[in-house]
N, C-alpha and C positions, 0 to 999 in steps of 0.2 A: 166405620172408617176409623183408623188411627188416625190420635191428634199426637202431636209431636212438642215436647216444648225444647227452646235451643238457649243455652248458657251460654255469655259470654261472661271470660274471668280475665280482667290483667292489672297490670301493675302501675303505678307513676312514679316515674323515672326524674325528669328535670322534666321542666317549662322554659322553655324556650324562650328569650323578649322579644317583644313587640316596641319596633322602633316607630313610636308616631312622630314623624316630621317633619324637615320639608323637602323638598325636592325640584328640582323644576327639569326643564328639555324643550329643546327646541323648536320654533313655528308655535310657540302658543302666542294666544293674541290678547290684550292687552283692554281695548276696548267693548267686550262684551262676548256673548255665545258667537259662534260660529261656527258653520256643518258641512258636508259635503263630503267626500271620495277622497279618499285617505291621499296624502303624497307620501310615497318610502322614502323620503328623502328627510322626511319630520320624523320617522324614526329614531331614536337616539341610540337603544339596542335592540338590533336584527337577536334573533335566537341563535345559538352557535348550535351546530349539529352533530348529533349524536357521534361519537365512534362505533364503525363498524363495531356489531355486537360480538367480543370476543367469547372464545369457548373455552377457557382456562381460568382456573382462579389465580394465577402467574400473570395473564393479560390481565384480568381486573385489579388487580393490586399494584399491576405498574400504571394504570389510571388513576386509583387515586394517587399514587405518590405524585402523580404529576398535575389534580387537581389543585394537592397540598402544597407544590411550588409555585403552582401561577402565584404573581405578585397579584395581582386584585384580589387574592386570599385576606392581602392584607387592609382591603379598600372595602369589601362587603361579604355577606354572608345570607344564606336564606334562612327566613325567619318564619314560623308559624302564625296566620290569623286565627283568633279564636272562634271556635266551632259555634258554638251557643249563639253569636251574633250574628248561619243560616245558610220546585223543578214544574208540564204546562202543554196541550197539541202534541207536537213533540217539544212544547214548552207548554205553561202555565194552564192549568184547568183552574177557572177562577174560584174559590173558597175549596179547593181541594182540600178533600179530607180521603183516610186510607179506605180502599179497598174492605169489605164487608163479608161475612156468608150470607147469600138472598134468606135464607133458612130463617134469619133473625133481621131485618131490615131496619125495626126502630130503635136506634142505639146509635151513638156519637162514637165516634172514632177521632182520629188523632189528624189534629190539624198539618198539613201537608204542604211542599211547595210545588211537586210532580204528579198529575196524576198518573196511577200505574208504581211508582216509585216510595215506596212506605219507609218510616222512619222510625226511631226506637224513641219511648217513651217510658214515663211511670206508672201509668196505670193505661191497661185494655180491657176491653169487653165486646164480648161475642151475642150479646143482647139476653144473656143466662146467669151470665157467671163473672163477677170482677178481678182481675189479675192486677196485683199490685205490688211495687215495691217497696217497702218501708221498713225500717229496724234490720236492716241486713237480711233481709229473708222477702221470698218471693210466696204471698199468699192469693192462693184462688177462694173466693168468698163465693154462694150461692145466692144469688141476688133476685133467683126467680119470683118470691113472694116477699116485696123491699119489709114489710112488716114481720119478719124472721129472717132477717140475713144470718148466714152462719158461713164461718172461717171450714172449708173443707179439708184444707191439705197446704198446709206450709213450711217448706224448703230453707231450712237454714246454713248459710255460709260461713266461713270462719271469722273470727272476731277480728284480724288484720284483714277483710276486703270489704268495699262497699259497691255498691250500685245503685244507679239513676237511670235502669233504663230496661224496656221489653218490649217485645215484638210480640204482636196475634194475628193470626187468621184463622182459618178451617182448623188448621193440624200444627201451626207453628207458634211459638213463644221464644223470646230470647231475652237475655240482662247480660248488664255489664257488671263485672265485679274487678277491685282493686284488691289484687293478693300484695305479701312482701316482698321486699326487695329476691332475687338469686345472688349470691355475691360471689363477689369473682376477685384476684388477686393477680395483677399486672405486675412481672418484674422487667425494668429494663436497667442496663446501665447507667450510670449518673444520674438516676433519679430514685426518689423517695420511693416503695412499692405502692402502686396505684389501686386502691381502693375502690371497683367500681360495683356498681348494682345493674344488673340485668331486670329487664321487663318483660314481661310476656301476654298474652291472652288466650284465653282456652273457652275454645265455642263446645260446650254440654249440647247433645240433641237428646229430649224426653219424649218417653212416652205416655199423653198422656189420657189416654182411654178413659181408664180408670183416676179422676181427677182425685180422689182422696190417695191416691199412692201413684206418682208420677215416677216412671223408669225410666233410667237414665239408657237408653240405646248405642251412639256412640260420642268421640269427643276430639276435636282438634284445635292444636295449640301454636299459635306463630310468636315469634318475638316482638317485642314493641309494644309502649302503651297506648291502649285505646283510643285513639282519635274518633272515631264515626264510624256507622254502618250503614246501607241502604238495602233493600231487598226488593228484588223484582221476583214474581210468583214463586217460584219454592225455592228460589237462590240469594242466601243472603252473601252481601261484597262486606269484609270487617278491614278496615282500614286501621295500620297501627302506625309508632314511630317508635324507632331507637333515637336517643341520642347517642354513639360511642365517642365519648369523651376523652378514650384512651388511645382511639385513632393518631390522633396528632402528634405526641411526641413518638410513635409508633413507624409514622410515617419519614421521622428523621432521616437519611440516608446516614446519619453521622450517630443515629443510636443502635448499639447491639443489640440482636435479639429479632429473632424472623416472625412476621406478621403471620400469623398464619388465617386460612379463609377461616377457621372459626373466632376466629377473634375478629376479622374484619369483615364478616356479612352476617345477617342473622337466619337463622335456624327454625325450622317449625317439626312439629311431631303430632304424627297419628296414630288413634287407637282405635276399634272398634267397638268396647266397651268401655266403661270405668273400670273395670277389676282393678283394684291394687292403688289407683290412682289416690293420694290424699290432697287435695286442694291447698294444705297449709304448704307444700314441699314447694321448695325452687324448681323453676323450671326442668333442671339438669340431673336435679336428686329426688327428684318423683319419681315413683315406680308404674311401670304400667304403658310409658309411651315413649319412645325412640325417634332422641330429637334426631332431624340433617340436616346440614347445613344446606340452606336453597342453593339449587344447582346454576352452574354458569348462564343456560343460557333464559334461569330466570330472574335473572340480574341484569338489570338497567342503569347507565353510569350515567348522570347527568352532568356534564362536562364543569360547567362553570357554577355547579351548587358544594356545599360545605360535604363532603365525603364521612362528614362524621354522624352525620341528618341521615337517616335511611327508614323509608316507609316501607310496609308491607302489604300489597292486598293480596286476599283469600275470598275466594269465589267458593261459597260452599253449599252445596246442593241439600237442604232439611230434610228433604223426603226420600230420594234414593242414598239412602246412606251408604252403599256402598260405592259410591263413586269418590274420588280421591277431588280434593278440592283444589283447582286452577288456583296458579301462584305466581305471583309476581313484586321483586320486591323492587325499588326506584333509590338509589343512592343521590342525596345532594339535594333533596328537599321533602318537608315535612309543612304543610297548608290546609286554609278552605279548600273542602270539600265541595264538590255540584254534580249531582248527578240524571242525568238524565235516563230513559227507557233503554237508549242505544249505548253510551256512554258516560264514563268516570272520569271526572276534571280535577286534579289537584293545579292548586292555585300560592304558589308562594310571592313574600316580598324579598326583590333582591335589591339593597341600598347599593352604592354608588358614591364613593368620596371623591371629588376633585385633587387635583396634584396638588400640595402644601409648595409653597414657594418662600423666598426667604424673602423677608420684609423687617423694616426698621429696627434691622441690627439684631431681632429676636430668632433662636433654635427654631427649626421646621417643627420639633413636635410642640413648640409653644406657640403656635401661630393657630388661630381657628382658622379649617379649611374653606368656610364659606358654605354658601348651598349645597348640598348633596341631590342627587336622585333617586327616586324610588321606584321601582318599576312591579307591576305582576306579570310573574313569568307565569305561565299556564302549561298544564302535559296531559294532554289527552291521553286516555287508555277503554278502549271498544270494549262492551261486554256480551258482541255477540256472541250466539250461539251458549253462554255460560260459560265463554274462556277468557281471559283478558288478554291486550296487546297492545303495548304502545302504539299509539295512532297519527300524535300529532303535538307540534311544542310550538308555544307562539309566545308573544311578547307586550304589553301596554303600556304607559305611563300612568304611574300614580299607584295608591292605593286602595283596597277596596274595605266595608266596613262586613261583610260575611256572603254566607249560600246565596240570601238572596241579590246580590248586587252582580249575580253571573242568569243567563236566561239562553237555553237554544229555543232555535226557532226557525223552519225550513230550511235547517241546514246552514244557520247563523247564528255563532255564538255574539251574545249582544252583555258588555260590562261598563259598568258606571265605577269611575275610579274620581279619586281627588288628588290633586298635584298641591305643590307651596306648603305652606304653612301662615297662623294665623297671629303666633306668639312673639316674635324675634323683633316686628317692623323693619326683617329687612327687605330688600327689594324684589321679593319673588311670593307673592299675597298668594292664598291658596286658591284655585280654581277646581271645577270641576267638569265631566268629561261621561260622554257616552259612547262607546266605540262597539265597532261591529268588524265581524271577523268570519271570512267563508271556512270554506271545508276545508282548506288547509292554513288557517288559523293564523290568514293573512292581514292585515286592517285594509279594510273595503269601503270604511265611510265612517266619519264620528263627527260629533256637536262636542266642542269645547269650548271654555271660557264661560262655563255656567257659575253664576254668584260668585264672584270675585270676593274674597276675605272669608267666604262660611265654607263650612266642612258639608259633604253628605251623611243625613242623619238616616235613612231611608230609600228601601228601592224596591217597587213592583213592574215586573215586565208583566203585560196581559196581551197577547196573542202581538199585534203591531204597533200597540202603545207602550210607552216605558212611563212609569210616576216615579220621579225623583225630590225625594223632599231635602232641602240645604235647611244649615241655619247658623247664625250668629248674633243677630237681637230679633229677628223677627223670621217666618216659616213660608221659603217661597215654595209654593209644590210646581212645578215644571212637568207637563207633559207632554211629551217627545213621541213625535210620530215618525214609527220604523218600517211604515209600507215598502217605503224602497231602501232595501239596505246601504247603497250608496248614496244614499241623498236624503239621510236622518235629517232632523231638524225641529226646534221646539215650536210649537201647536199651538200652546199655551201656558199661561202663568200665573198663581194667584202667591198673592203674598197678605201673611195672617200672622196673628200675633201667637207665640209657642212656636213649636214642632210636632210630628209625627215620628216618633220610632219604629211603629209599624205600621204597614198599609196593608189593607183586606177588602178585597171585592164582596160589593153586596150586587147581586141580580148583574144586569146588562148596561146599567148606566149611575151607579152610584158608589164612592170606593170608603171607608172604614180608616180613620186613622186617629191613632193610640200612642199617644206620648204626656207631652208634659208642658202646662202651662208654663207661664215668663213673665216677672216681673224687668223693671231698668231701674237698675241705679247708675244715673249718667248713662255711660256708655256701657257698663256692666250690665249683661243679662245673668240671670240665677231663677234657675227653678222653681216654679211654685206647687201648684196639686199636679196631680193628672187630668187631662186634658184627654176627651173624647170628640171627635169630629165625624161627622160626615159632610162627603162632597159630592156632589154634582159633576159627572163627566161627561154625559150626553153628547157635547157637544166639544172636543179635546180644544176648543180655541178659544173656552171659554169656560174652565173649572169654575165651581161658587163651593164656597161656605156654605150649607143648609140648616145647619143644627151642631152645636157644641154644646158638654155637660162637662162643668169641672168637679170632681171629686180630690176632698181634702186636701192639705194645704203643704206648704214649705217639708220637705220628710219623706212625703208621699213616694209611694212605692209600687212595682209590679214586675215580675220577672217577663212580662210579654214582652215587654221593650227591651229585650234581648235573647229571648226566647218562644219564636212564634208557636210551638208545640202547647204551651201554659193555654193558648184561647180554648174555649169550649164553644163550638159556633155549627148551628144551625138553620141557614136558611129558613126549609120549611119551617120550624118551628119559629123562629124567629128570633132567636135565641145570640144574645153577645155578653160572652162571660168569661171572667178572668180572675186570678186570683191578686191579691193588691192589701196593701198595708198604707192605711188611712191615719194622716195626722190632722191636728189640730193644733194653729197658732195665735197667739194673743194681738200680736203685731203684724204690720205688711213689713217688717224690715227683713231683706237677706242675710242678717247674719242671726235669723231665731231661727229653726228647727224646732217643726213641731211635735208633740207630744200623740204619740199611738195612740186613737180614736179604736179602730178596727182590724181589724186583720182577717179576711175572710173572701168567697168567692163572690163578686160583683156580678147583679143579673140586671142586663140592660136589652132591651127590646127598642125597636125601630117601627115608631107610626107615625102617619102623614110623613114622612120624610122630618121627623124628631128622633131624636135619641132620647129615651126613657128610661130613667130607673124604678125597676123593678123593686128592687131591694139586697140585700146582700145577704148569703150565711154565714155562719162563723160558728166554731169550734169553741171558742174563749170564753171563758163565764161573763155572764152577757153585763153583771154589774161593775166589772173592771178589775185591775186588780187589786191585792189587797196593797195598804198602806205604805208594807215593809218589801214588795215587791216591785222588781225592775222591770216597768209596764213592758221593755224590750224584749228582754227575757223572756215575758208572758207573752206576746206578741210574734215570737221568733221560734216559740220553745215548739214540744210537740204535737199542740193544739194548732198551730199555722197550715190553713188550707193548702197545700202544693196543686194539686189538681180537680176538677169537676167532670163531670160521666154524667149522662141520662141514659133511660133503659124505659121504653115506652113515654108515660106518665109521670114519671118518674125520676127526679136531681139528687145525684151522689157527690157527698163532697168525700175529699181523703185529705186526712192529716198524716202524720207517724203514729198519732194513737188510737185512731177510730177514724169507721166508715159511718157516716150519716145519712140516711137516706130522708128526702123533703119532698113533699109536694111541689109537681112542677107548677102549678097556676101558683100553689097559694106559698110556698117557699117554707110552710109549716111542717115540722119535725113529722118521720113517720115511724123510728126507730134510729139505734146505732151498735154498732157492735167493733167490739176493742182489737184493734189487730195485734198480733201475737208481739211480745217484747226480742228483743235481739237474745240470741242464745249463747 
């Protein structure tokens, strides 16, 4: 059988803000949680509904001009949440991890939140062979006898792109690469000529049969910088974003100069090989693939979102490559991602400024407006069959903190949002909120009023239970029972000293959570080590503490708690592992930071209902560093663990400069081999 590997290339463009703050709306209650069958009436905004979808790029340009005069242009805009901070039935399969070939069965895969629903990572393996990205290049290493690994075949990109990210199965591999800017050169009347940078990404699909020389088959390119991908069996969905920046004064009625659709939507191109293609070239001045501008009626206006925000998905089939890849791009917001087997969720925040009034003799624009609201607007889009289709747009109070704080489930979209604010003291304290939403993406039932003053730090939906961890000096974990979607309601409560940043089911009644101990000064809480937990769920009306391990102090670090892909977790084996940067303090005082102990992959194991440490490996010269060195540096540099892999018996750790292969029982060296340097 061909095995296939798939490239993705694009650019970054701008980052969007992220406005943390506060918000409030209506019917919240004051005195504790409360749950029960939504009222529409405690809605604050209904969803506005789509315009008939027009068939002209004339019709869509006279929508945006008219998104760009609504005054609430001037009151909010949609804003992206960040990906890295995160799917189950037809929600949560608990400890999912991706999809396998039976061919090779003992091998770790990539920790997941869908079963069914796979995600792009740094390293994979097929239980033979390790695929990893490091030094801008994509190397396959032979991992079949750990005691001679050897680099077979590695893929070097240009020195302007990076990537963080690949896909495997039977036949598929995919990365993400950041090429340069396209530039482009905006004239209009009375203004300065506009400067702007285009973005793009280009999905590579490889052949790779032959793993020491992998061919490039074919390649397709849409506008917009990489946000996410998900892939269901040989279809991977690439989600990108523009920002056009240069929309707005474009949109002027009073500026010269006609919008044209290629300057106001974005554009994709397909080739069926690389011929000619050069990777360093701008989107427009590559040879080899012919961009179009997406057609009318694969263009979706989102009435009340920023017209200059515009996502793209591509549905693209890895294995029949001759099939043209479903497209659809969504004007007026760019968000978390959630996807499920059925469907694709983009997730934006849309703020909300109250009317400024005039008060004690001071200008409207000197007056602070008071509370604002925040809302997640939501837009369903189906990915039956391998086509995509707007399906459904709804509406929440609050904010949410990533993928995982979204969960379907028989046909129930189920989101944990936060309302208020914790900073200001003024009169709208932050709450928090679990809401449920049927097939047309109505609210049907929610618990709000959870932890009054803390934010959500954490969120696992497991089949009819939701764990919501809050915090602000101490960690209450809330578990919310969602049997009946109209009649949500907390189960239970424990409240513990720290937080959880992530939660991970172990087995049928016990759940996993990774974050960060807490120190008080007064009323100030401030971080101390990392903090490991396990709890007791057995019984949802009565969570327990079983077992905590704190690992190093004030500093302390791990990219799991915001990146649940970094676990390396094995049930059967029994296996909880992570990668983390260990300090050391002299003081219990919050304003010492400690000093780099370690830096390496954490191997923790669960007995009697304990959390044990196993031990850690590490890349870094095991005596420190020298005198004249910034232990950070050393700590941070190319010797820092990013990911862990097992392959039978056998623990792979990856830095940027070498694979290490350890003994699983005894965590004892069994060889390493240097991965190739950036070319």
């Amino acid at each position: 059988m061909k095995r296939i590997v798939v490239l993705f290339l694009s650019l970054l463009l701008v980052v969007l803000p992220v406005l943390a703050g506060c918000d409030t709306w209506p019917g919240r209650v004051d005195s504790g949680p409360t749950s029960g069958p939504t009222d529409p009436s405690e809605t604050t905004i209904q969803p506005t509904p789509a315009d008939p979808k027009p068939v002209t790029y004339d019709d869509l340009i006279a929508q945006l001009r008219k998104m760009a005069s609504n005054p609430a242009q001037e009151q909010y805009r949609m804003y992206a949440f960040p990906e890295a901070a995160m799917e189950k039935d037809a929600g949560l399969a608990p400890g999912s991890q991706a999809a396998s070939p039976a061919a090779n069965p003992d091998h770790s895969q990539t920790n997941i939140q869908v079963q069914g629903v796979d995600e792009a990572d740094l390293v994979k393996t097929d239980g033979r062979f390790l695929y990893v990205v490091a030094n801008n290049r994509l190397s396959i290493i032979d991992a079949r006898d750990p005691a001679r690994m050897q680099v077979v075949s590695s893929l070097t990109f240009a020195a302007n792109r990076e990537t963080d990210a690949i896909y495997l199965n039977e036949s598929i591999l995919e990365i993400f690469l950041d090429p340069e800017h396209d530039r482009l050169t905006v004239l209009l009347a009375g203004y300065s000529p506009i400067q702007a940078g285009r973005t793009y990404t280009t999905t590579q699909v490889y052949d790779i049969t032959n793993r020491s020389a992998p061919q490039l088959v074919r390649q397709f390119s849409q506008d917009g910088n990489y946000v996410t991908s998900r892939k269901i069996g040989s279809v991977v969905t690439v989600v990108t974003n523009e920002y056009k920046y240069w929309i707005w004064p474009m949109l002027d009625e009073t500026v010269q100069g006609e919008l044209s659709p290629e300057l106001a939507f974005p554009a994709t191109a397909s080739s069926d090989t690389g011929a000619g293609f050069d990777a360093r070239s701008g989107p427009r001045s590559g040879t080899g693939q012919d961009w179009q501008t997406v057609n009318p009626d694969q263009l979706t206006i989102l009435p009340e979102g920023d017209p200059g925000s515009q996502t793209i998905l591509a549905s693209i089939d890895t294995v029949a490559v001759e099939k043209q890849p479903e497209i659809l791009a969504a004007v007026g917001v760019n968000g978390t991602v959630y996807c499920s087997t059925e469907n694709l969720y983009l997730f934006g925040m849309r703020t909300v400024w109250p009317e400024r009034t005039q008060e004690d003799g001071l200008a409207k624009d000197e007056i602070w407006p008071g509370p604002y609201e925040t809302h997640t607007e939501i837009y369903r889009f189906s990915l039956a069959g391998g086509r995509i289709a707007a399906s459904g747009q709804g509406s929440v109070p609050g904010t949410v903190i990533g993928q995982y704080s979204f969960d379907e489930y028989q046909g129930y979209l189920r989101v944990a949002t936060t309302t208020g604010q914790t900073w200001s003291g003024r009169a709208d304290p932050s709450e928090n909120h679990v809401f449920v939403l049927d097939q047309d993406l109505k609210q049907v039932g929610q618990v709000t009023g959870l932890a009054e003053g803390e934010t959500i730090r954490s969120v696992r939906f497991i089949g009819p239970l939701g764990y919501v961890v809050t915090f602000r000096t101490t960690d209450p974990l809330f578990v919310i029972d969602l049997h009946d979607p109209r009649w949500p309601k907390v189960a239970g409560e424990l409240k513990i000293p720290g937080y959880s940043a992530y939660l991970h089911p172990y087995g049928d009644d016990r759940l996993i959570g990774i974050g960060y101990d807490v120190g008080l000064d007064g009323e100030t809480a401030f971080e101390k080590g990392l903090k490991v937990s396990l709890f007791d769920i057995a019984d949802p009306t009565r969570p327990a503490e079983l077992s905590t391990l704190i690992l190093g102090s004030r500093g302390s670090s791990t990219e799991l708690s915001y990146n649940p892909r970094s676990l390396l977790f094995s049930e059967a084996k029994n296996l909880v592992a992570f990668p983390a940067l260990l300090t050391e303090t002299t003081t219990d005082s919050r304003l010492e930071y400690g000093q780099p102990k370690f830096q390496g992959l954490v191997v923790l194991t669960i007995a009697n209902d304990r959390i044990v440490l196993r031990g850690g490996v590490t890349h870094a010269d095991p005596t420190g560093p020298a005198p004249d060195e910034d232990p950070y540096l050393v700590y941070y540099g190319d010797d820092a663990i990013r990911r862990g892999a097992f392959i039978g018996n056998t623990l792979f750790t990856i830095s940027n400069r070498q694979i290490v292969a350890s003994g699983f029982d005894t965590l004892a060296r069994i060889s390493s081999v240097e991965l190739p340097k950036a070319g």
